[in-house]
C-alpha positions in Angstrom: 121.9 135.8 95.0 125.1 133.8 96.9 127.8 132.2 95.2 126.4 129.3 96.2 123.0 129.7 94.9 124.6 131.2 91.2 127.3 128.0 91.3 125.4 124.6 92.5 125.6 123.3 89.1 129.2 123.5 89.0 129.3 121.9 92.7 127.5 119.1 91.1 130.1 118.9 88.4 132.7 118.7 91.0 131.0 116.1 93.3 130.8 113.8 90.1 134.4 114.5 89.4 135.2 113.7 92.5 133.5 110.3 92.7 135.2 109.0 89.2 132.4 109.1 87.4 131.9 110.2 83.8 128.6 111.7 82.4 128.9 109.1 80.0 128.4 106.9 82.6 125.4 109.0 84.2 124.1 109.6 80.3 124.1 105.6 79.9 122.5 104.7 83.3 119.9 107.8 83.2 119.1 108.1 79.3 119.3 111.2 79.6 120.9 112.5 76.5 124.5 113.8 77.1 124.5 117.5 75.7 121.6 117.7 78.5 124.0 116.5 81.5 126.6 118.7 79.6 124.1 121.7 79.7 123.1 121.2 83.8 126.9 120.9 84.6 127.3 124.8 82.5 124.4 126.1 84.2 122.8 126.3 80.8 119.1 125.8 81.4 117.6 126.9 78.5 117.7 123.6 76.4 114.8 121.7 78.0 111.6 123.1 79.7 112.0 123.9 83.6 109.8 120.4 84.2 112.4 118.2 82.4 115.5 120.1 84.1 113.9 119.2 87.3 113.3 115.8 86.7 117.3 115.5 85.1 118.5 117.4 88.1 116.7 114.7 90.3 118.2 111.3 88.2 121.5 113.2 88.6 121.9 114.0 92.3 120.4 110.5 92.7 123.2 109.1 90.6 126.1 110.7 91.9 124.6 109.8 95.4 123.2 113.7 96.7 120.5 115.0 97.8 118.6 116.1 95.2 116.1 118.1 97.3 118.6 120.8 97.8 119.9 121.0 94.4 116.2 121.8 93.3 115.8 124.3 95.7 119.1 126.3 94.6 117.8 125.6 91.3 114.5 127.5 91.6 116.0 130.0 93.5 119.0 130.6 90.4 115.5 130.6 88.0 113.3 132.3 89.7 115.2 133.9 92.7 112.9 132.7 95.2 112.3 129.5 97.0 109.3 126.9 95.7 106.5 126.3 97.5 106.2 122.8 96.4 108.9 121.8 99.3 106.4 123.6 101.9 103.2 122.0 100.0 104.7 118.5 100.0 105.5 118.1 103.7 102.3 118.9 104.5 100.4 116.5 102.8 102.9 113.6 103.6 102.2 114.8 107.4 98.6 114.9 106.6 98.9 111.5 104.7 101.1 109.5 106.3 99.5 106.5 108.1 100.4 107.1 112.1 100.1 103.8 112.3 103.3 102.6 110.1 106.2 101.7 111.4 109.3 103.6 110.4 111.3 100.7 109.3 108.8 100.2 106.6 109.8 103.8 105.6 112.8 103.4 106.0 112.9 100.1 103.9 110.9 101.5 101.2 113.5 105.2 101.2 116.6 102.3 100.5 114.4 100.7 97.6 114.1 104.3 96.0 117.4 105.0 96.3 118.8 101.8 95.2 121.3 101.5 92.1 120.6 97.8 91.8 116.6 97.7 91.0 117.2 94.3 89.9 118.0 92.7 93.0 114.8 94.3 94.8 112.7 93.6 92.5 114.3 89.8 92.5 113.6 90.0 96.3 110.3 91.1 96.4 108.9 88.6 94.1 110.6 85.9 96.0 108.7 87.4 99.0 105.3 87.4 97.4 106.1 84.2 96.1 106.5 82.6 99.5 103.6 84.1 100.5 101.5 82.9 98.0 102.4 79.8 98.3 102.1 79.5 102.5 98.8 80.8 101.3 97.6 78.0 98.8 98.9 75.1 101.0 97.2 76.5 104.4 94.0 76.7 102.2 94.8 73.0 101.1 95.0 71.4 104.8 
């Protein structure tokens, strides 16, 4: 194993530092509990099962505004020491799946919605859509 590979948790640590925020902060926003944050920032991954840990790492990197796909990837290899298929596994069914047919700033679109802080305001904005909608809908049915 790298440095790299044996110190991304402590990379993370220093990317949150970095951008002023606390893990009280993170711990509030995520709900994940703070001895857990306190445990990925120590590299100590034997507090929750390796299905939790991913899913922590994930909030995380999302919080702190990284990408979490190589965090989990330096995480398997520091757990496992070797890369996880499920990268490999995943591309090929979104190539496989992937309607040819849509256009990429509906991807795009929907990538911003997932990484969005403010859920509020999109979910605000889509209702207002499908509200308009519906209601073009019921008057065009009246006339």
């Amino acid at each position: 194993m790298n440095d790299t590979t044996i110190n991304f948790y402590e990379e993370l640590k220093k990317k949150r530092i970095a951008k002023k925020i606390s893990l009280k902060e993170i711990s509030e926003y995520t709900k994940i509990n703070n001895k857990y944050l306190e445990g990925i920032e120590n590299g100590d991954f034997t507090l929750l099962p390796n299905v939790y840990t991913r899913l922590f790492l994930r909030s995380y990197c999302n919080y702190i505004g990284i990408d979490y796909n190589d965090i989990l990837d330096q995480y398997e290899v520091y757990t496992t020491g070797e890369k996880s298929s499920y990268k490999k596994t995943q591309k090929e069914f979104e190539e496989k799946n992937l309607d040819k047919d849509t256009p990429k700033n509906i991807v795009t679109t929907l990538d911003l919605i997932k990484t969005s802080k403010n859920y509020k305001e999109v979910a605000i904005t889509v209702i207002a859509i499908m509200f308009i909608i519906i209601l073009f809908l019921i008057i065009n049915m009246i006339d």
